[in-house]
N, C-alpha and C positions, 0 to 999 in steps of 0.2 A: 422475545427470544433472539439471541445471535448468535447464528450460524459461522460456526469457522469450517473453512473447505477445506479437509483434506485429504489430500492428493499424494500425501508423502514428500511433504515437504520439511526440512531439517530441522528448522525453528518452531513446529506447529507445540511442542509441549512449553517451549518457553511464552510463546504467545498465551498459551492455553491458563500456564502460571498466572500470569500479569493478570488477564481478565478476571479470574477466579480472586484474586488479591484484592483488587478493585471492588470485590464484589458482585461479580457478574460473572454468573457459572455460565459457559459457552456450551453449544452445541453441536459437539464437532460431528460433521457428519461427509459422506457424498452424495444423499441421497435427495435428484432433481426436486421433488417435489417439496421436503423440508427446506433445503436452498428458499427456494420461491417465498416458501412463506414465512420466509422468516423476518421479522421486524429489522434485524440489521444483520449486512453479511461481514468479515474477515477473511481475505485474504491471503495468507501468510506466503513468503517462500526464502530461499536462498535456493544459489547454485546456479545454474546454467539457465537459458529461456531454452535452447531445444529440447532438454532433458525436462523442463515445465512444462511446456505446450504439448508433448509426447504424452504425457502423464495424464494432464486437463483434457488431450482431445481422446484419450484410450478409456476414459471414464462419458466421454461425453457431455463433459462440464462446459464447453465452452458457451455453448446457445445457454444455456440456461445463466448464466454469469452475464454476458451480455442483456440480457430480458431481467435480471433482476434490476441493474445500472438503468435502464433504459423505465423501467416501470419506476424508479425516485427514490428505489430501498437505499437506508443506506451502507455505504459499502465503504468499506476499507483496503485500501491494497497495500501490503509491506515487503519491501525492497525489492523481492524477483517477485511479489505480488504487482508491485507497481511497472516493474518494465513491462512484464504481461502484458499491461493495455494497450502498449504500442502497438503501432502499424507490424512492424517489424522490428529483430533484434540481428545488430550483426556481426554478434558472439560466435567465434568458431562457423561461421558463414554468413546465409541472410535465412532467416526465420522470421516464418509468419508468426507473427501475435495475435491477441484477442480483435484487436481494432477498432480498440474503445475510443482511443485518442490517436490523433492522425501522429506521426513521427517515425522517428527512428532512435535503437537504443545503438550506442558509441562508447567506441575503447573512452576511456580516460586517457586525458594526453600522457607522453613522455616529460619526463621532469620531473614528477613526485615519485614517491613509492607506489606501486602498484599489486596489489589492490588497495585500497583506500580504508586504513584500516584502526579505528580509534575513533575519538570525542573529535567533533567539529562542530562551529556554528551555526545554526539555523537563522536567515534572516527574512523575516513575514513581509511576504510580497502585498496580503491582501488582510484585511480584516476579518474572521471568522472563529464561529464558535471555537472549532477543533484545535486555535490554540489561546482561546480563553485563559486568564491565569498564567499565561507564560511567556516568560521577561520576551524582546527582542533581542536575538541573538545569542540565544541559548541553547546548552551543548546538548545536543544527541549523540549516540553509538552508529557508526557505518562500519560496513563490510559490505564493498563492492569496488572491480574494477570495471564498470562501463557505465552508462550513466543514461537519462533519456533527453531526446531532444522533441519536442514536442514542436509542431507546425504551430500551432494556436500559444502563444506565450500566456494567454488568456486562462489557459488552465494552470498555471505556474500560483501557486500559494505563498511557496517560500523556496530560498534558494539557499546554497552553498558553495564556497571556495573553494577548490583545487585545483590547479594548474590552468580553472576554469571556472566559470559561474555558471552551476547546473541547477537543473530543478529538484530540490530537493522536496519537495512536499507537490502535488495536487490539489488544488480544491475546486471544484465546479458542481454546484447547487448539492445533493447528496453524492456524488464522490469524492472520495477522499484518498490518496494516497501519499506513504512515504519512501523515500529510500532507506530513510536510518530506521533503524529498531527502536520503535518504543518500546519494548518490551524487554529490552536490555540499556535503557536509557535514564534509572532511576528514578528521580521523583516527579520529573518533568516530562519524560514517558509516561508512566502511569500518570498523568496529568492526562496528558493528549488522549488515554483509552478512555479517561472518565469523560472527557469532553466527548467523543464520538458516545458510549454511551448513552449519556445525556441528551444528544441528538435526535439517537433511537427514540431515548421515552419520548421527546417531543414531538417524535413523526409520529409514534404511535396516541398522540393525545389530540394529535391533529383528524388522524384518519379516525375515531375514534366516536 
């Protein structure tokens, strides 16, 4: 089973689409205990990190988000899913984040259009299931102006142009995170949900 967390985040029924398309009816849920055991988690978001973290810590998600990452489930984070992890976001101030991954989330520079908002390339930092079947340098959907800077470049999967080379994807042993939407990214999105999928079954053939 995989759990998608919601919190009331804006993208949670598109994500909800893609999975269910793919074949993989989701479990959306907030409730600590189904999180825990779920074979793989999603976590989806847009919009602001205070207005996320406000949400995630009034429900009490956070510990249990950290403990599933931390126990090897695996986890998805998409685009305010993925700044989430940071240290900190320093969106409309400085916000604490989950503190999954050491860093800091940042404006996008001056120069392009802001927010960042259409098809761009993704280029694979690292070899990994999650983008199994998918060319290098193939287009995803983004909407976002800030971006993460991660202390550890080690967790960097895949990267992206704009005015800067940012991390666009996550990958470290089962997490996974993106900034662009796969779930608005057509067939090579839904590529990347079957590959995390996939993962799932494998964690769970492993533990098994």
């Amino acid at each position: 089973m995989i759990a998608v967390i919601d919190y009331g985040a804006g993208n949670l029924a598109s994500v909800v689409n893609a999975l269910t398309r793919i074949g993989v009816p989701p479990h959306v849920t907030t409730d600590h205990d189904t999180i825990s055991a779920a074979e793989g988690v999603v976590f989806p978001g847009v919009g602001a990190a205070s207005d996320t973290m406000k949400h995630v810590n009034a429900l009490g998600l956070a510990p249990v988000i950290r403990e599933v990452i931390a126990a090897g489930t695996p986890f998805l984070g998409i685009c305010m899913g993925m700044q989430a992890l940071m240290s900190v976001s320093l969106e409309g101030g400085e916000h604490p984040c989950l503190g999954v991954v050491p860093g800091k989330v940042r404006r996008l520079p001056s120069g392009q259009p802001v927010p960042h908002m259409g098809w761009n390339q993704v280029w694979q930092q690292q070899q990994n299931a999650l983008f199994s079947g998918i060319p290098d340098g193939a287009e995803f959907y983004f909407v976002h102006s800030y971006y993460v800077d991660p202390e550890d470049q080690s967790f960097t999967g895949a990267t992206t142009e704009y005015g800067l080379h940012f991390a666009s994807a996550f990958i470290r042993d089962n997490l996974f995170a993106t900034q662009f939407h796969p779930e608005k990214s057509g067939a090579y999105g839904l590529r990347l949900l079957e590959n995390f999928a996939q993962v799932v079954a494998m964690q769970r053939q492993r533990v098994a």
